[in-house]
C-alpha positions in Angstrom: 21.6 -19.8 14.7 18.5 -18.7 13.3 17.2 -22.3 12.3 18.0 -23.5 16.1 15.9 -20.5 17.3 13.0 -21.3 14.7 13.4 -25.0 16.1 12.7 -23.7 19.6 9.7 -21.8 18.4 8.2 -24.4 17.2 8.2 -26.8 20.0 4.7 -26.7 21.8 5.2 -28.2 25.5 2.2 -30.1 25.8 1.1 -30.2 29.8 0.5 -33.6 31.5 -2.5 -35.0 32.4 -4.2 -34.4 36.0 -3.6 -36.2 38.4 -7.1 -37.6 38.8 -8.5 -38.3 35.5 -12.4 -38.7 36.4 -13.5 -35.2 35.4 -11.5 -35.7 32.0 -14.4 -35.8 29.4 -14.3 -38.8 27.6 -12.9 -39.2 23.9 -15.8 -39.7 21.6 -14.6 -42.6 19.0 -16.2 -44.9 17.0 -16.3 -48.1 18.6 -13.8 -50.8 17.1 -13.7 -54.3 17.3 -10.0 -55.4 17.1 -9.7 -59.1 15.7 -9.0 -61.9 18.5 -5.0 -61.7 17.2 -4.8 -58.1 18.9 -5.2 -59.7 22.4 -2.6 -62.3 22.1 0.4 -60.7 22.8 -1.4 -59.3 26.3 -2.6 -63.3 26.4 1.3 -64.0 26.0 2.2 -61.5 28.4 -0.2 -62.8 31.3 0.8 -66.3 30.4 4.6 -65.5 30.6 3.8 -63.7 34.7 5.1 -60.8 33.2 1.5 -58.9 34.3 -1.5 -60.0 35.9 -4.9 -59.7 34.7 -7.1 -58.4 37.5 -10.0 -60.3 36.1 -9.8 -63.6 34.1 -9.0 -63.6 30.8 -9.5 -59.6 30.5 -7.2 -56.3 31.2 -8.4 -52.6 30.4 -6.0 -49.8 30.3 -6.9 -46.6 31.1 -5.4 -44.1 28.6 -5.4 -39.9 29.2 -5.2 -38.3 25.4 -4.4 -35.1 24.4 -6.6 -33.8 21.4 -6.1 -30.4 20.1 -8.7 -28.4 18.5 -8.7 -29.5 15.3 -8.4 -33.2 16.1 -5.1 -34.1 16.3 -4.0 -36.7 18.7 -0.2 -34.8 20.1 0.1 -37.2 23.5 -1.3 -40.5 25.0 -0.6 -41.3 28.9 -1.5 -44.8 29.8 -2.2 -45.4 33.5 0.3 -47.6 35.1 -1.2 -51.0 35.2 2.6 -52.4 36.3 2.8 -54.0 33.0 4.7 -51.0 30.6 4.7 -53.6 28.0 0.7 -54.0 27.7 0.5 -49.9 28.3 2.3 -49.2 25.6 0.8 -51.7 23.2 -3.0 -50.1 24.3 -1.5 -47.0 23.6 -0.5 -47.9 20.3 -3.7 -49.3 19.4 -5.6 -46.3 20.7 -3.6 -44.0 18.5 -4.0 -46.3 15.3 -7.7 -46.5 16.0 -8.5 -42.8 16.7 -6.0 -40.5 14.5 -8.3 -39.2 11.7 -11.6 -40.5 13.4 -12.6 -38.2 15.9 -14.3 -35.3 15.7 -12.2 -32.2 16.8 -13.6 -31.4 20.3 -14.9 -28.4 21.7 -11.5 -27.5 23.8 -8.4 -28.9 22.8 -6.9 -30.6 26.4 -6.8 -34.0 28.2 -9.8 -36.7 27.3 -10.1 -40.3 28.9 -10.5 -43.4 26.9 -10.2 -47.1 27.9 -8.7 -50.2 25.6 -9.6 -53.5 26.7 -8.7 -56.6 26.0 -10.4 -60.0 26.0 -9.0 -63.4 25.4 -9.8 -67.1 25.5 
């Protein structure tokens, strides 16, 4: 009983992001350049008509991340692009990009951040 209490004491209940993400401040990150391979599955995606790229060759997902004072990444949000697949993956990426490189911001809370990627 006592562990299942501790349990619930420990879970932090992280709020979601605003609705309207323009007055989020953005995530300062180091800028990365992903090899051509990362934008191949999106490619694949596109290719299969299971999204559409707005532009040719190119789709950016908007991402809402939660940062906490000392610089931990605790939730990403991607914004619906009607492609969950691609979402997720630009999620992924952010996360493996930006856990252990930021600096811890001034407030802990909801930042913006945008992965894009380009293809051939």
């Amino acid at each position: 009983m006592l562990l299942a209490l501790a349990l619930q004491v420990a879970v932090v209940t992280i709020p979601s992001p605003p609705f309207d993400w323009s007055g989020l401040p953005p995530l300062r990150v180091p800028r990365a350049e992903a090899s051509a391979s990362v934008a191949d599955f999106v490619r694949e995606e596109v290719r299969a008509g299971r999204c559409a790229a707005p532009q040719p060759n190119s789709i950016a997902v908007d991402l809402a991340i939660y940062v906490t004072g000392d610089g931990k990444v605790r939730r990403i949000v991607p914004r619906a692009i009607n492609c969950p697949t691609v979402e997720q993956y630009a999620s992924g990426i952010a996360l493996r990009t930006i856990s252990g490189k930021i600096e811890p911001p001034k407030d802990a809370g909801w930042h913006r951040m945008a992965v894009t990627f380009v293809w051939q």
